[in-house]
C-alpha positions in Angstrom: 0.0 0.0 0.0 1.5 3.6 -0.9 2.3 5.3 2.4 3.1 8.6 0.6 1.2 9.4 -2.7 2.1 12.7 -4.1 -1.2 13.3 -6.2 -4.7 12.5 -5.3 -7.7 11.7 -7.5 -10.8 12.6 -6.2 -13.5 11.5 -7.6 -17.7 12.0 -6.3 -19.8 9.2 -7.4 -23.7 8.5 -6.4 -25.5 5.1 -8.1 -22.3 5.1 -10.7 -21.7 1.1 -9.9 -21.3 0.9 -13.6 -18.9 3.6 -14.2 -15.9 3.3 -11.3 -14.5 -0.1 -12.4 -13.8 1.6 -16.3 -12.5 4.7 -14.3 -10.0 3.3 -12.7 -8.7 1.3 -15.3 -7.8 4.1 -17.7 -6.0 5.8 -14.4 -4.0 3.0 -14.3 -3.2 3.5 -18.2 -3.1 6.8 -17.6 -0.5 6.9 -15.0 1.5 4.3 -16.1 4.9 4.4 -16.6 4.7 8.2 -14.4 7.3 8.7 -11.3 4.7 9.8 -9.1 3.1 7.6 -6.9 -1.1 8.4 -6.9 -4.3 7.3 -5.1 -8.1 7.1 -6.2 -10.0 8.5 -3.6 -13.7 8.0 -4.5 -16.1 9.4 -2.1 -19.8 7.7 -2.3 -22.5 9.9 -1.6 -25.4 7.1 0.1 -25.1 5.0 -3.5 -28.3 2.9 -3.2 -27.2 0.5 -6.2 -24.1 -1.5 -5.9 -21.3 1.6 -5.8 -20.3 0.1 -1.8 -19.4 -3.4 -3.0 -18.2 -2.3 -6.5 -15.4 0.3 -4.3 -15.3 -2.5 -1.2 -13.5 -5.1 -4.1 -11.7 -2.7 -6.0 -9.7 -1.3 -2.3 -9.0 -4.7 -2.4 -7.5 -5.8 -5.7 -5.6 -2.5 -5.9 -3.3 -2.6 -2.9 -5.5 0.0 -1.7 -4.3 2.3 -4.4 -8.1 2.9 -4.4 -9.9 4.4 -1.4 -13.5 4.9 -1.0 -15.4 7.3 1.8 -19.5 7.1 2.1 -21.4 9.8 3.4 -24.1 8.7 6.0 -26.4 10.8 3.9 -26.5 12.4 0.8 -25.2 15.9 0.9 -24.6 16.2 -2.7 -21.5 16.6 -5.2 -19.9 19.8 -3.6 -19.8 17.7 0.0 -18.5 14.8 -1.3 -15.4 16.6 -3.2 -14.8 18.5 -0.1 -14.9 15.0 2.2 -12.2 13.9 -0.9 -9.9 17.0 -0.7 -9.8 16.5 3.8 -8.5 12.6 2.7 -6.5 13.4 0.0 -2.8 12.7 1.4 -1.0 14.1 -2.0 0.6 17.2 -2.5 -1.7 17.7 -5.7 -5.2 17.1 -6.0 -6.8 16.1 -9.3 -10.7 15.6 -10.1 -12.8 13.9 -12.0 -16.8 12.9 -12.4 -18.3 9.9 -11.6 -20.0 9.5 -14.7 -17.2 8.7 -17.6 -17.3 11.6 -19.1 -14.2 12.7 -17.9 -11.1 11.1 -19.9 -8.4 10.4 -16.9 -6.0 10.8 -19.4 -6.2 14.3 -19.4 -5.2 14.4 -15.5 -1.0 13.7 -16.7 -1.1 16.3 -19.2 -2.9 18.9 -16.2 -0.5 18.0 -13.5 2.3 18.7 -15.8 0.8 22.3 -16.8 0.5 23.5 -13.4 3.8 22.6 -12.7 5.6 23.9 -15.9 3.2 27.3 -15.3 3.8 27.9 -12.0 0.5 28.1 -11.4 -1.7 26.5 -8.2 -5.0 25.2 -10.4 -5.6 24.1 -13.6 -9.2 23.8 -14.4 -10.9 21.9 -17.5 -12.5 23.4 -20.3 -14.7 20.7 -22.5 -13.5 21.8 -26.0 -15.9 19.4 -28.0 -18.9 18.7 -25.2 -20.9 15.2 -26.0 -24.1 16.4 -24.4 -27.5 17.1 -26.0 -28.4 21.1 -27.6 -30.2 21.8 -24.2 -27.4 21.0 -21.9 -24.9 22.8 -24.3 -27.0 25.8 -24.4 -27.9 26.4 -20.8 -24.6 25.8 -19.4 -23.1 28.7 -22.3 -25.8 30.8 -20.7 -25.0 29.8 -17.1 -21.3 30.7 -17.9 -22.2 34.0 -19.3 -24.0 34.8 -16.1 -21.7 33.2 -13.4 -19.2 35.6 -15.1 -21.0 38.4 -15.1 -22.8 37.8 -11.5 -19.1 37.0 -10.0 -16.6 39.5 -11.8 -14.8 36.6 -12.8 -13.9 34.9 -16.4 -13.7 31.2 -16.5 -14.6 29.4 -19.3 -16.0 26.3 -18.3 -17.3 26.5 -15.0 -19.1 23.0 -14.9 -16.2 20.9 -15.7 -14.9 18.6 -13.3 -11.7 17.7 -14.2 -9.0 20.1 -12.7 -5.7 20.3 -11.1 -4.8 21.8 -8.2 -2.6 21.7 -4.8 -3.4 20.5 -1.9 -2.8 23.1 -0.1 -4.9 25.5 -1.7 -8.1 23.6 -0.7 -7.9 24.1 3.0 -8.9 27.3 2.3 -11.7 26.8 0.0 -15.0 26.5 1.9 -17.7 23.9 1.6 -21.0 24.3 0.6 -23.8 23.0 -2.1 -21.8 24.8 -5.7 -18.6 24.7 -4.1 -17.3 21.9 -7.3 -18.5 24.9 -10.1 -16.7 27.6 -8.3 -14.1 26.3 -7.4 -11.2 28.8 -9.8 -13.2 31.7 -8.8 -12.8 30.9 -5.1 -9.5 30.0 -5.7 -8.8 33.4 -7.3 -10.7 35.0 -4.7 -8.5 34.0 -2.0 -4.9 35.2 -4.5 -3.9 31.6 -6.2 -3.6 31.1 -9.6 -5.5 29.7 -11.9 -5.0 28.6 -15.6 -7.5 27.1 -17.8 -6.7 23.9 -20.1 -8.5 22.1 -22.9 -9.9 18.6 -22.3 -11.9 15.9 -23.9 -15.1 15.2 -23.3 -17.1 11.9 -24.1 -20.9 11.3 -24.4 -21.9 8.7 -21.3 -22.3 5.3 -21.9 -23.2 3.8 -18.3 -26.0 5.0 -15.4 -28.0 8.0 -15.7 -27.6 11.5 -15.1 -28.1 13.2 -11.9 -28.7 16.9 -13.1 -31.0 18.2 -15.0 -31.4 22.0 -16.6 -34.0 22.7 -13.6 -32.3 21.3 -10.7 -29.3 23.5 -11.6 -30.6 26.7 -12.6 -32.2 28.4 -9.4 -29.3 27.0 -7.0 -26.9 27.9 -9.4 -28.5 31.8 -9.9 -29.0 31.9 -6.0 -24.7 30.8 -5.5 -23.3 33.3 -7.9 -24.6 36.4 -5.8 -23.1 33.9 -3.0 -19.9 33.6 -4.1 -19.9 37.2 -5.2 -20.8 38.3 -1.8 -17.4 35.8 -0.7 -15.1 37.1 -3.1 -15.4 40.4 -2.3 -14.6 39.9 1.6 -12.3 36.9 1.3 -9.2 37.2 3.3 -6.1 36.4 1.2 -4.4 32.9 2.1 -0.8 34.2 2.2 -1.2 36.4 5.2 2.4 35.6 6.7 5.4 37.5 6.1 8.5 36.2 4.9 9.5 32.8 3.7 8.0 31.2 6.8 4.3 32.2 5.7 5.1 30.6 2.5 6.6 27.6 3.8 3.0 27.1 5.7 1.2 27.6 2.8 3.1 25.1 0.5 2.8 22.2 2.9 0.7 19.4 1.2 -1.4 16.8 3.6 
């Protein structure tokens, strides 16, 4: 079992039984041949299908490369990536959706960017999105307004595949929205943020969870939220000198 991984995959998955197995075999692709050790951390949010034994036999075959939380309850997407970024023992953080269509692949090419950028986040945009006219079309308008309602430019706020330091997530804070706001929180609080292009592919296993109406009000009401947030959030580097640095650079 790694002791010591330095990059975490988080991933939120509710009734995906059919999904995690093909997820974490194109990690294991993905990551293969790569320096740095990794973990899967999947964090099951009250699955009422098979998701518990599915992760239970997995742990097991993998050495416990793959790790697997449940919530007592559902609490939703946002709660369950912030119960994977508290576990996550890596120095960088990557995530991904439970449903497949996410390539893992892109996760390598990410990690790398940040690094090469100097930069604390890199966050997904879907360059070709497999998803009907509907789902295309709100979540254009949704972007529009997020950035307008926020101050903020991000291209693709409803990906979930990004990149980003451990360390940068203790200061994020949790609530339902926190997973589509995540670089403007980021920014809010004075880390960097750079956005990269990744695939996208149509799903081919479970059914969806979201739907244009369960997302529009919620997601209105967060933007004035996260507005209200940005504009009071206290910077994370507050200490002087190299030792306020040192603090903020230690991973988990």
């Amino acid at each position: 079992m790694q002791t010591s991984p330095f990059f975490s995959i988080v991933i939120p998955v509710y009734n995906e039984a059919e999904n995690i197995e093909p997820m974490v075999r194109e990690i294991q692709a993905a990551f293969q041949g790569r320096a740095e050790a990794y973990e899967v951390i999947f964090v099951d949010d009250a699955s009422t299908d098979d998701t518990p034994a599915v992760l239970r036999r997995l742990t097991s075959e993998t050495g416990g490369v793959v790790r697997s939380l449940r919530h007592r309850r559902n609490f939703g997407q946002s709660a369950a990536v912030g119960t994977g970024f508290r576990a996550a023992r890596g120095e960088w953080i990557g995530t991904l959706d439970g449903d497949g269509q996410n390539d893992p692949a892109d996760l390598p090419h990410m990690l790398d960017e940040a690094r090469r950028l100097g930069v604390d986040c890199v966050t997904g945009v879907r360059a070709k999105r497999q998803d009907n006219f509907i789902r295309k079309l709100s979540s254009r308008v949704g972007n529009g307004f997020r950035n307008w309602a926020t101050g903020d430019r991000v291209t693709d706020s409803g990906c979930g595949v990004r990149v980003v330091r451990a360390a940068c997530t203790r200061e994020l804070p949790v609530f339902n929205g926190l997973h589509r706001f995540m670089p403007t929180l980021l920014r809010s609080k004075g880390f960097t943020v750079a956005e990269s292009a990744v695939n996208h592919r149509p799903r081919l296993r479970g059914v969806s969870k979201y739907g244009v109406h369960n997302r529009l009000w919620r997601g209105i009401r967060d933007c004035f939220g996260v507005r209200w947030f940005s504009a009071r959030a206290v910077p994370a580097e507050r200490v002087e000198g190299a030792e306020g640095r040192a603090e903020q650079g230690q991973g988990r």
